[in-house]
C-alpha positions as CSV (number, residue, x, y, z in Angstrom):
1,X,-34.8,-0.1,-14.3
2,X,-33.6,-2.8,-16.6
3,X,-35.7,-6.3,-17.7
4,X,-35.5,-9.1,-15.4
5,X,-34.3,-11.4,-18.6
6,X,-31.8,-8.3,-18.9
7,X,-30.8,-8.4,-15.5
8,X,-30.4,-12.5,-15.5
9,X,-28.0,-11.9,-17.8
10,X,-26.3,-9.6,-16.1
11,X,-26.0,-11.6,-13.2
12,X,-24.8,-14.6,-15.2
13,X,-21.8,-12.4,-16.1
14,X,-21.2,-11.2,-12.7
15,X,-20.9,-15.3,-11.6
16,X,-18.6,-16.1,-14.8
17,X,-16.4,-13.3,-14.1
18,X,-16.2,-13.8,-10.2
19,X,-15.0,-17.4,-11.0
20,X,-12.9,-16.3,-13.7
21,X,-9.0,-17.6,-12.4
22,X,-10.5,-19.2,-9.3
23,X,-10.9,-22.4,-9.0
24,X,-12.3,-22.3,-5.1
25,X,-14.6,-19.7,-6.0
26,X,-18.3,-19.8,-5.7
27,X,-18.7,-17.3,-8.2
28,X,-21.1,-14.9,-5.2
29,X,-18.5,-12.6,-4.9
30,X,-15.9,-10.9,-6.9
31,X,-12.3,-9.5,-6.2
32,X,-10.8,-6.6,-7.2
33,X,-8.7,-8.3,-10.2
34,X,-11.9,-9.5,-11.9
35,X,-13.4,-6.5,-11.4
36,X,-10.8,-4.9,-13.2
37,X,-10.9,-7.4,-15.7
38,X,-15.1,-7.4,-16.0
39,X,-14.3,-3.4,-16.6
40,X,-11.6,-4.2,-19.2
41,X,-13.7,-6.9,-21.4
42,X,-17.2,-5.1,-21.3
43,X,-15.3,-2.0,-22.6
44,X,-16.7,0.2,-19.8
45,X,-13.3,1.4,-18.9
46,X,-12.4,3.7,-22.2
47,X,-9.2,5.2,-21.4
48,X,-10.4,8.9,-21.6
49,X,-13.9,9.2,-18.7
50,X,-13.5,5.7,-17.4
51,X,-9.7,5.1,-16.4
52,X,-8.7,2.0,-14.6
53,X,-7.9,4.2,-11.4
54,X,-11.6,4.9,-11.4
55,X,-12.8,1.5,-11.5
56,X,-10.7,0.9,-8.7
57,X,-11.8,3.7,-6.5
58,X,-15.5,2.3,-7.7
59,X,-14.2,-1.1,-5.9
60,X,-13.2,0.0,-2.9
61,X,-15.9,2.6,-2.3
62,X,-18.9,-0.1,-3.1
63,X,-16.6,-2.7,-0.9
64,X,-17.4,-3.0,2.7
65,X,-14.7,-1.5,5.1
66,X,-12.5,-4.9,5.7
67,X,-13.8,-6.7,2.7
68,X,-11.7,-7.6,0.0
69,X,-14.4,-9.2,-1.9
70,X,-17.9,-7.3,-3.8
71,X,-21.1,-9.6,-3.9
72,X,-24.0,-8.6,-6.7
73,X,-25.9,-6.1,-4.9
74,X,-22.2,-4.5,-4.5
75,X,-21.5,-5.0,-7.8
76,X,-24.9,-3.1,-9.5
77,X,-24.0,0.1,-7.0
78,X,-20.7,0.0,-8.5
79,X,-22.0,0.1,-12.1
80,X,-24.2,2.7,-10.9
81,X,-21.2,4.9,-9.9
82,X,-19.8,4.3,-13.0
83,X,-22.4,4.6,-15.7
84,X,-22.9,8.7,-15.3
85,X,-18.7,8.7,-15.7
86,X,-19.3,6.5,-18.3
87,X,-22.0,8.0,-20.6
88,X,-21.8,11.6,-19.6
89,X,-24.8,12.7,-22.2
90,X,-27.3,10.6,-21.0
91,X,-29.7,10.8,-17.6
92,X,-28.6,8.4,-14.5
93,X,-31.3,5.7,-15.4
94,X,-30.3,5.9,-18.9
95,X,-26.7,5.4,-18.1
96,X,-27.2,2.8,-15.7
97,X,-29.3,0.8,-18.8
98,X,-26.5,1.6,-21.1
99,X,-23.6,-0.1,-19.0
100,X,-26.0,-2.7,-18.0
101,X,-26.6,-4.2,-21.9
102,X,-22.1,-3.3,-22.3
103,X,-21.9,-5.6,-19.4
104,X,-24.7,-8.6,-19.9
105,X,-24.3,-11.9,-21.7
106,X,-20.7,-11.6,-21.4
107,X,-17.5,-13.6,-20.6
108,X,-13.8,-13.6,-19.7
109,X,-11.8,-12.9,-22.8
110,X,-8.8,-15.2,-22.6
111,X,-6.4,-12.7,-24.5
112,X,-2.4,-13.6,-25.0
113,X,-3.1,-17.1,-23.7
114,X,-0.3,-19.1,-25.6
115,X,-1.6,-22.2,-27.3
116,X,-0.1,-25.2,-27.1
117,X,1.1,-26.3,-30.5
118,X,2.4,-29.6,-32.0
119,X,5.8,-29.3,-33.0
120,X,7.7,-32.1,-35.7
121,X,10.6,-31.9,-33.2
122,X,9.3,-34.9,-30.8
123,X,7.3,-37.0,-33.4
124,X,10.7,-36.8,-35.5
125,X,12.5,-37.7,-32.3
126,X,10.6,-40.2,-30.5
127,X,9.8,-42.2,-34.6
128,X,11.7,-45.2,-34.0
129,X,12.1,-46.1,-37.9
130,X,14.2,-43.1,-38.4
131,X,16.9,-44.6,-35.7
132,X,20.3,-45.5,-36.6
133,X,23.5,-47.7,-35.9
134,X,22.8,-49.6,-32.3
135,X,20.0,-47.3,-31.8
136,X,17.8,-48.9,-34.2
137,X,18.8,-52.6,-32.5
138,X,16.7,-51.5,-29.4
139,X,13.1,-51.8,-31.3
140,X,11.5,-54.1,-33.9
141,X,9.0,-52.9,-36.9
142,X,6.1,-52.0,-34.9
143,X,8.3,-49.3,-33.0
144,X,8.3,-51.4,-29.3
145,X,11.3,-52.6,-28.0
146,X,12.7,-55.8,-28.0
């Protein structure tokens, strides 16, 4: 199978991932949703032999029968089921080392996350030497008020 500095990696991507929007979570198991999202970022879902439907049916069949949460044995079965799907042309070990080095050393991709950015509006606002008429009574030169 893979390395063990390859599989420390991989591991390390399973903990940032399972922590990824949760801030109570240990990062030993993963839900569904980061799943998803682990499968979305690494590129192993590809739209055409990897479809989001079948990472999900991946989740639930690796998922114990009440559970709603994978831990990392769980999780490298799953990537099992999914490497052959994945890379078709290559043997099972092969394909199970392939999606291994998609998925290691990676993290959440924070995509569409609006920045915050500075707008002149409030500076222009809240500048007290721009004031007018009584306005401008309220504060002296250094911008406090009287």
């Amino acid at each position: 199978m893979a390395g063990s500095a390859e599989m420390a990696s991989l591991e390390e991507s399973f903990r940032k991932f399972a922590i990824y929007g949760d801030t109570k979570a240990t990062g030993q198991e993963m839900n569904g949703k980061n799943w998803a999202k682990l499968c979305k970022d690494c590129k192993v879902t590809d739209g055409k032999s990897v479809t989001s439907t079948d990472v999900d049916i991946v989740f639930s069949k690796v998922k114990g029968k009440t559970a709603r949460v994978i831990n990392y044995e769980e999780f490298k079965k799953a990537l099992e089921e999914l490497a052959p799907k994945r890379f078709k042309d290559k043997s099972k070990e092969e394909a199970y080392e392939a999606i291994c080095q998609l998925v290691a050393g990676k993290e959440p991709i924070n995509v569409g996350v609006t920045k915050a950015k500075t707008v002149g509006a409030v500076e222009r606002l809240t500048d007290t030497s721009k004031y007018t008429g009584s306005h401008k009574e309220r504060f002296d030169e250094s911008g406090k008020g009287k």
